[in-house]
N, C-alpha and C positions, 0 to 999 in steps of 0.2 A: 344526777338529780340536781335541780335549781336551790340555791338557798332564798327560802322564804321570810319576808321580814316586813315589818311592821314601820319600817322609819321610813319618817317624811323627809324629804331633801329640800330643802328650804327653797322658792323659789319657783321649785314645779308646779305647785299650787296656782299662783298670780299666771304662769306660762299660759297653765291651761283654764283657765278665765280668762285670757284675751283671746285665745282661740274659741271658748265657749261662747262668749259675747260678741265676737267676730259674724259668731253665723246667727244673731238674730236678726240682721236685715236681712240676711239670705232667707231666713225663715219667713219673716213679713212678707217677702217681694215673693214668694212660693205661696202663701196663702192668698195673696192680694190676685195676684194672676189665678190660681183654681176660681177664686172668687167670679173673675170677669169672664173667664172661660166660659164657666156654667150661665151664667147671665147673658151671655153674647148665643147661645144655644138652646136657652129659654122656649124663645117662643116660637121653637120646631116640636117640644116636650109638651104633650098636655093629657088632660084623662086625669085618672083618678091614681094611677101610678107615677104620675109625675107629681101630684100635690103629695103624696107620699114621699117621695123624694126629694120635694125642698123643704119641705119641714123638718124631714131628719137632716137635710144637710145646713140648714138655716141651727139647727142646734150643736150639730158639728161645729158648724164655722165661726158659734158664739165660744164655746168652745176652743176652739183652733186658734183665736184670732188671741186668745191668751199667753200664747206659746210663746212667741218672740220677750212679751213681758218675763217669763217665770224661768227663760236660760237664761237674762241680765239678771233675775235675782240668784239663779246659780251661781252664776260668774262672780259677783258680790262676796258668796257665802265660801265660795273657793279663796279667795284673797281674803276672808278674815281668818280662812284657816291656816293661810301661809302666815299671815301675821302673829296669830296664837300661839302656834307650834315656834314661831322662833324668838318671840320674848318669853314661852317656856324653855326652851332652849338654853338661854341668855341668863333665864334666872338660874338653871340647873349648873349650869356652868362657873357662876359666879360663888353659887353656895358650895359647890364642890372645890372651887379654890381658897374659900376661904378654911373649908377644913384640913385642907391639908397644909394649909400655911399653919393651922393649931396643932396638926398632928408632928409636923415637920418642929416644933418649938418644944416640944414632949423632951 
């Protein structure tokens, strides 16, 4: 059985916000092309099933076209948690030497 644990490792955080943030042009350049795709095939599509289908994919793609934005704010929120966790870190570490330097003068 794995041991299960709760600790952040300073550093993995920021790792993986460059990685997260890495794939928001992949993401853009993925929506950008569905986009032209369907545009480029437009006007073989028509009837009453196709105005059904750019509408919903017209709110999809409002939609969609968010995505690349809201992994850069992930990526963000990942690196302020590497940052948090290690000036808590920093503080717990410091409070903790300074008690044992009182305990240590006992």
């Amino acid at each position: 059985m794995s041991e299960v644990t709760t600790e952040l490792v300073i550093g993995a955080q920021r790792h993986a916000a460059g990685i997260v943030a890495g794939s928001a042009p992949v993401l853009g350049d993925a929506l950008k092309a569905l986009g032209q795709g369907i545009s480029e095939e437009a006007p073989g599509f028509t009837g009453a099933a196709a105005s059904a289908f750019y509408a919903a994919f017209g709110g999809w793609a409002k939609t969609g076209g968010r995505i690349p934005e809201a992994v850069m704010q992930y990526a963000g929120r990942l690196v302020e948690v590497d940052r948090a966790v290690a000036q808590s870190q920093a503080t717990q570490s410091a409070a903790y030497l300074r008690a044992r330097r009182q305990l240590a003068g006992l």
